[in-house]
Structures are given as structure tokens and as C-alpha cells.
C-alpha positions as CSV (number, residue, x, y, z in Angstrom):
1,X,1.4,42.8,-141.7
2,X,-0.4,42.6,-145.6
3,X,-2.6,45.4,-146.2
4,X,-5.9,43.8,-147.4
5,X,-5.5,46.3,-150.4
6,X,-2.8,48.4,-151.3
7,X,-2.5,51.3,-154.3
8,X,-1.3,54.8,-154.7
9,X,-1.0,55.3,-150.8
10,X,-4.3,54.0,-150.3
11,X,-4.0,51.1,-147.8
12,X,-7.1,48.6,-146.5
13,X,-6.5,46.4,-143.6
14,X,-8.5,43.6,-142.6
15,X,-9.1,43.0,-138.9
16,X,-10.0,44.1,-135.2
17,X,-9.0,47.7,-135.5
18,X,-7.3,47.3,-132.0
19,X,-4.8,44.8,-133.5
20,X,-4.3,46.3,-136.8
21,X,-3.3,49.7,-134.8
22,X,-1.2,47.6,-132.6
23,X,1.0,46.6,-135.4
24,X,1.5,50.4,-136.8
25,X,4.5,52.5,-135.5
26,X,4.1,54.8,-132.7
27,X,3.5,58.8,-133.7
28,X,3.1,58.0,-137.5
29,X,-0.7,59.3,-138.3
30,X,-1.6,63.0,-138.2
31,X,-5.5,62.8,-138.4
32,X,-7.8,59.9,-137.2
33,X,-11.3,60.0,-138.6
34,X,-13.3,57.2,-136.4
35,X,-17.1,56.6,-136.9
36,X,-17.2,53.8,-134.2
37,X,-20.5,51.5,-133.3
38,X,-23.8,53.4,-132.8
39,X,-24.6,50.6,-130.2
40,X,-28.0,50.4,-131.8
41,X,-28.5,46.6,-133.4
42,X,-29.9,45.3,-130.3
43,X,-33.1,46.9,-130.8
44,X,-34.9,50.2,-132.6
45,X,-36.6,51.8,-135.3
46,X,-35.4,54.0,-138.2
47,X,-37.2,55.5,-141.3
48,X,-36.3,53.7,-144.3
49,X,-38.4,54.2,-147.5
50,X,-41.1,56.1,-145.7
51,X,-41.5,52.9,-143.7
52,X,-40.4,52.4,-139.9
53,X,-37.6,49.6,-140.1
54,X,-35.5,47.5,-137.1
55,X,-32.2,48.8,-136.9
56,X,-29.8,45.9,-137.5
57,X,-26.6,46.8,-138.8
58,X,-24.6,43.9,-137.8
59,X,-23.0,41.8,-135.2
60,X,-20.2,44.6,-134.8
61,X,-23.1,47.2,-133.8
62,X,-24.9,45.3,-131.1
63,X,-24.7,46.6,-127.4
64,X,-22.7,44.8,-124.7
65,X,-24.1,46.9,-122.2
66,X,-22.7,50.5,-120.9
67,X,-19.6,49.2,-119.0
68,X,-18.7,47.0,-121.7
69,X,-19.7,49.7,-124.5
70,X,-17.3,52.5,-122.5
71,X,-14.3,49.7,-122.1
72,X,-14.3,49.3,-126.3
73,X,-14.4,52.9,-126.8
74,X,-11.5,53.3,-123.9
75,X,-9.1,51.1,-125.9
76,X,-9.9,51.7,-129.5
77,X,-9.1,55.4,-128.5
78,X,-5.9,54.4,-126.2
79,X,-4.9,52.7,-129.3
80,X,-5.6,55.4,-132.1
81,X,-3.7,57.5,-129.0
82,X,-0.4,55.9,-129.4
83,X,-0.1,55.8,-133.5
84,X,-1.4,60.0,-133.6
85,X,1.6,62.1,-133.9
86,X,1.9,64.6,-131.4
87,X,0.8,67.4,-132.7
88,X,-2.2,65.0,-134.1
89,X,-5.8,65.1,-133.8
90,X,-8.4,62.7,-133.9
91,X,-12.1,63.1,-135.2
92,X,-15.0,61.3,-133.4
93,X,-18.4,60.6,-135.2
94,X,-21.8,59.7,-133.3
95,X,-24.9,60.0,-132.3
96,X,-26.3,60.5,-128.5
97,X,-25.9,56.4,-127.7
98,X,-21.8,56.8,-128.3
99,X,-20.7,60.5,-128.5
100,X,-21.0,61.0,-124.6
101,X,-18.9,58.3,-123.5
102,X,-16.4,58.6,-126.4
103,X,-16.0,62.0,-125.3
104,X,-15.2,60.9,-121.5
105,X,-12.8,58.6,-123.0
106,X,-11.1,60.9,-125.2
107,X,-10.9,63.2,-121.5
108,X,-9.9,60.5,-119.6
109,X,-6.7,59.3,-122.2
110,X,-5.4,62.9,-121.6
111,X,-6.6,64.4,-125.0
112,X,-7.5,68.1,-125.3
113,X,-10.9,68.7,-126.8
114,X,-10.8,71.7,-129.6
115,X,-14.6,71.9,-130.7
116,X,-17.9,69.4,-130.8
117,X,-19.4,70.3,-134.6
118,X,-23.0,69.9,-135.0
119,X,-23.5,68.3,-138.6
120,X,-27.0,69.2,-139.2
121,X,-28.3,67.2,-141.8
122,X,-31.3,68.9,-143.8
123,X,-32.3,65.8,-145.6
124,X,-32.5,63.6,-142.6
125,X,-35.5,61.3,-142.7
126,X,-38.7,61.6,-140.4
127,X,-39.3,60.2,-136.6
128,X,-42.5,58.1,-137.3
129,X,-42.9,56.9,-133.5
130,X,-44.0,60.8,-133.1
131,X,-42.7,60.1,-129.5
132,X,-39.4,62.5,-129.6
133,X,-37.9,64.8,-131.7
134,X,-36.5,64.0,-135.6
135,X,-33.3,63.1,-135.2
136,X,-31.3,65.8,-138.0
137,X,-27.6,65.9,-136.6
138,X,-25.0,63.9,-135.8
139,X,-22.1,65.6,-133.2
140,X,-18.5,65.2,-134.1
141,X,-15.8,65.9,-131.2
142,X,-12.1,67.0,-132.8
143,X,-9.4,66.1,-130.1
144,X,-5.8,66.7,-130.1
145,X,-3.6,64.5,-128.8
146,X,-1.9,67.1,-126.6
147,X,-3.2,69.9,-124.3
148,X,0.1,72.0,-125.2
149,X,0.7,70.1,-128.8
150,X,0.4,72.4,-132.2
151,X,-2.0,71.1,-134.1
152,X,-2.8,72.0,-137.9
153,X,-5.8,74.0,-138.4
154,X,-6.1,76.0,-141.8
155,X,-8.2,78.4,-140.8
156,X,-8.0,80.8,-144.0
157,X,-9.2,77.7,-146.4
158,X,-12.2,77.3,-143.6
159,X,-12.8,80.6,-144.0
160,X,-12.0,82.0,-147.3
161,X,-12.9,78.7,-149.3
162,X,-16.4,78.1,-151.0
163,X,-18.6,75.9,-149.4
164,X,-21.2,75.6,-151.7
165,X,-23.4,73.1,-150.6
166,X,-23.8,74.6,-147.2
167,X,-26.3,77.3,-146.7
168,X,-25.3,78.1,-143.2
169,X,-21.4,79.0,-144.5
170,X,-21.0,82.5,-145.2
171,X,-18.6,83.4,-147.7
172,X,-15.3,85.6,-146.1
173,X,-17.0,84.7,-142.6
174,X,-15.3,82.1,-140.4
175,X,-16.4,78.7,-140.0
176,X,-18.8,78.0,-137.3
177,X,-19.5,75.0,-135.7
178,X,-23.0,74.2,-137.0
179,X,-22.4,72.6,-140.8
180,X,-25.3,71.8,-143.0
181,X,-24.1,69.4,-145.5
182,X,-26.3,66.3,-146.4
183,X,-26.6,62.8,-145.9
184,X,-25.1,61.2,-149.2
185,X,-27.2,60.9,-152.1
186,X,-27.6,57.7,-154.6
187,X,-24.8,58.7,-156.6
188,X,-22.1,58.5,-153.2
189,X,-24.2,55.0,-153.2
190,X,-24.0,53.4,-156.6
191,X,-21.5,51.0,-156.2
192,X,-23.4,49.8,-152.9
193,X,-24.3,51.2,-149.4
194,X,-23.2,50.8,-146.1
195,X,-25.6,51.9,-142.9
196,X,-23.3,54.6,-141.5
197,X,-22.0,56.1,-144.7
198,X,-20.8,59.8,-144.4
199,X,-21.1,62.3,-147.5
200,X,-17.4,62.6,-148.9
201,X,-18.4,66.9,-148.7
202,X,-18.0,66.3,-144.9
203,X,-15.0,64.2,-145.0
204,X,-13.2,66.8,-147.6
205,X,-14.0,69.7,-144.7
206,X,-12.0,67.8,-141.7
207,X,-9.6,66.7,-144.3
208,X,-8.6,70.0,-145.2
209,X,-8.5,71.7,-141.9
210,X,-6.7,69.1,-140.5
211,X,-4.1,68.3,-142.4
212,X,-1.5,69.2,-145.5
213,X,-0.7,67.9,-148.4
214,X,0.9,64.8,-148.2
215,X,-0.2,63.6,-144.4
216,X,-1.3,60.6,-143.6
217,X,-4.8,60.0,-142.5
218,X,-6.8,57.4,-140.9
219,X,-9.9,55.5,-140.2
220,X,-10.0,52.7,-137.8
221,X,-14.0,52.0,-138.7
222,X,-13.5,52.7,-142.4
223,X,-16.8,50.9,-143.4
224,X,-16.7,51.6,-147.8
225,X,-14.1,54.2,-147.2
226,X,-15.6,57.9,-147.7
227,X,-12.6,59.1,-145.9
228,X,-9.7,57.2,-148.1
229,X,-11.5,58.5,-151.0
230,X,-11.8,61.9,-149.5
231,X,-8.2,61.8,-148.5
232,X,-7.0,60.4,-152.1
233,X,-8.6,62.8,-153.7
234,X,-6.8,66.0,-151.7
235,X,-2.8,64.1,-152.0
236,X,-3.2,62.8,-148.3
237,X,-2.0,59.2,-147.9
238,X,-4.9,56.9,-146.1
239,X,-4.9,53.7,-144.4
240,X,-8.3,52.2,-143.4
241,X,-9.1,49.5,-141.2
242,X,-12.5,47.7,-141.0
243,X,-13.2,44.2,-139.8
244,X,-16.5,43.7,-142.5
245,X,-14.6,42.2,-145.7
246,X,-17.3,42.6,-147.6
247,X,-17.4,46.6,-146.9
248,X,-13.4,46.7,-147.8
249,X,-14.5,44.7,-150.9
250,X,-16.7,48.0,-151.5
251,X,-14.4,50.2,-150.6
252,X,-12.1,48.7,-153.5
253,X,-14.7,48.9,-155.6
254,X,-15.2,53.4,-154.9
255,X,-11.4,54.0,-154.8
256,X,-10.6,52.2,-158.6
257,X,-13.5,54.1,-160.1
258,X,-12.0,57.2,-159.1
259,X,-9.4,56.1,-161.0
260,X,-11.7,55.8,-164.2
């Protein structure tokens, strides 16, 4: 199997994320990020500009239905399952139309829940329907693979380290479960944006309590890549899997300026 894009232990594959992981060895990742499909494209509002827009993020985001939305999250997981070393864990991004049922399917593979982080974002933009409460947070489950498996967590760099851009993080206190860190800015966006794009601060915090220096991590929706550039940057290897080209194609595009 090619890698769409190969350099420095930064690896881009181009395909269904299911048959890309299919092709990987058993037991050979330590961390999974995965921001999977919102579900949304089939209809809704967001704020964009001050001005209420249709969501429509792409062909890859539109609803199926519940069943059929549960049975891809059931075997993207079952796949990321078998590739996670045994004292892995995986990382699960979303909002209320995906987190509940990729938490049941995360239960239901026989992974062990550790925590559900709340990231709050304080720049989040406004509900104009005025029909429900502003969306500001997005919830992220952390799984390990095994109830009785001994997972990394480096819990004196959560605790000791300085988190500067997050008001809620106390220095010398330990890390809660509420982080305020926000949505990225124009210059996480200059080299082009994708819908679902996470701030690299964010990606940097899971990176380092999850891992050590020279693990491999991976993302099986890796849209432009926040976490290969967040894992680059800390000496973590990184493959990334996305079936968008065009979003790989940006992707390429962060990783080599890093190298500038």
C-alpha cells in the first residue's frame, strides 16, 4: 500500500479509512485521534460571518439515517480497534449528533472509557435561530483499548506544564476535564480551511498525555492534518488517512511549511 505522501515519519493515505486500516498490521498504533462525520450536511444552520448559513460540508458528512449512522461508526471503531496496541487509547471528537452513539460503540467493541473532556470553546460563534442554547463545546471521549491494559497518561506534564492559553488551567493544579482553548484562528487557516478544523493547542494536549516520544499516532479522518502536525512537531510518528484528496493536498501544504 503507497502512502499518498510520505516524509520524516509523516505518512498521508488516500482512501476509505476502513480499508486503509485494513491494510496496517495488528497492535502497531498507540494513540488514535478520530474526528469522524457530524452527520450534519443533510440539512441545518450555522453562523458563518455573522450570517446564518446551510451546513454542507460534503458528500462524506451527509446522514444515512441512525441505524446506518451507528453501523459506520461500529466498524470504523472495530477497525481502529484492531491496529491500537494494547495498552493503546483512542480519542473520539463530536458533537451531540455523533458523540452518543460513538460512545455506545466504543462500549459495545469492549473498550474501557477513561474520561469525556468538555472542550469549551470561548470564541464559538452565536445561535441566531434564538430557538436553543449557543452551541460552545464540543465533548471528546478517551478510550483504551483494554479494561485491565496500562495505558500512558503523563500526568505530571498535565499538571505541572503551562497551559497558557487556557484560563480554566491552574498552574501546579491537576488537569480537569473542562479545557478552554479556542477554535483556530486565521493564522491555523492560511494555507486554507477545512469545516471541522481543530486548534493544533488541543491536539498538542492529547498528544502529550497520551503518548511518548517517538510513538506512533493516528488519525483515520485526518481532514488538513492538525494532528500530524501536532504530532510532528512533539517527535511522534503520524499517519493520517482521509478520503477528500484535496484536504490531503492541504495537509501537504501545513506539514512542508513547518519545515520552512
Amino acid at each position: 500500500m503507497r502512502p499518498y505522501f510520505s516524509d520524516a515519519g509523516f505518512r498521508l493515505y488516500h482512501g476509505n479509512c476502513i480499508d486503509i486500516l485494513a491494510a496496517l498490521p495488528d497492535n502497531s498504533i498507540d494513540l488514535i485521534f478520530a474526528d469522524p462525520p457530524y452527520n450534519l450536511s443533510n440539512g441545518g444552520f450555522t453562523c458563518h460571518g455573522g450570517r446564518r448559513a446551510p451546513v454542507d460540508k460534503g458528500d462524506w458528512d451527509i446522514s444515512k439515517g441512525i441505524e446506518q449512522d451507528f453501523s459506520f461508526h461500529l466498524a470504523w471503531i472495530e477497525s481502529c480497534r484492531r491496529v491500537l496496541s494494547d495498552n493503546g487509547t483512542i480519542w473520539v471528537s463530536g458533537t451531540y449528533h455523533s458523540i452518543y452513539a460513538c460512545g455506545f460503540a466504543l462500549q459495545r467493541l469492549g473498550f474501557h472509557i477513561l474520561n469525556d473532556i468538555c472542550w469549551f470553546k470561548p470564541n464559538a460563534p452565536p445561535n441566531l435561530s434564538t430557538r436553543c442554547f449557543t452551541a460552545s463545546h464540543e465533548t471528546l471521549i478517551w478510550a483504551r483499548k483494554n479494561r485491565n491494559g496500562r495505558h500512558i497518561f503523563n500526568y505530571d506534564a498535565m499538571k505541572s506544564s503551562d497551559w497558557l492559553n487556557d484560563p480554566l488551567k491552574k498552574k501546579g493544579r491537576q488537569m480537569r476535564t473542562v479545557w478552554s482553548i479556542p477554535s483556530p484562528g486565521r493564522s491555523e487557516k492560511k494555507m486554507g480551511r477545512h469545516p471541522t478544523q481543530k486548534p493544533c493547542a488541543l491536539l498538542k494536549r492529547i498528544i502529550i498525555a497520551g503518548t511518548n516520544e517517538g510513538d506512533t499516532v493516528l488519525d483515520p479522518f485526518t481532514g488538513s492534518s492538525t494532528t500530524g502536525l501536532a504530532a510532528h512537531l512533539l517527535k511522534r510518528s503520524f499517519i493520517g488517512i482521509d478520503c477528500e484528496s484535496d484536504y490531503l493536498d492541504l495537509s501537504i501544504e501545513r506539514f512542508r511549511a513547518l519545515q520552512k
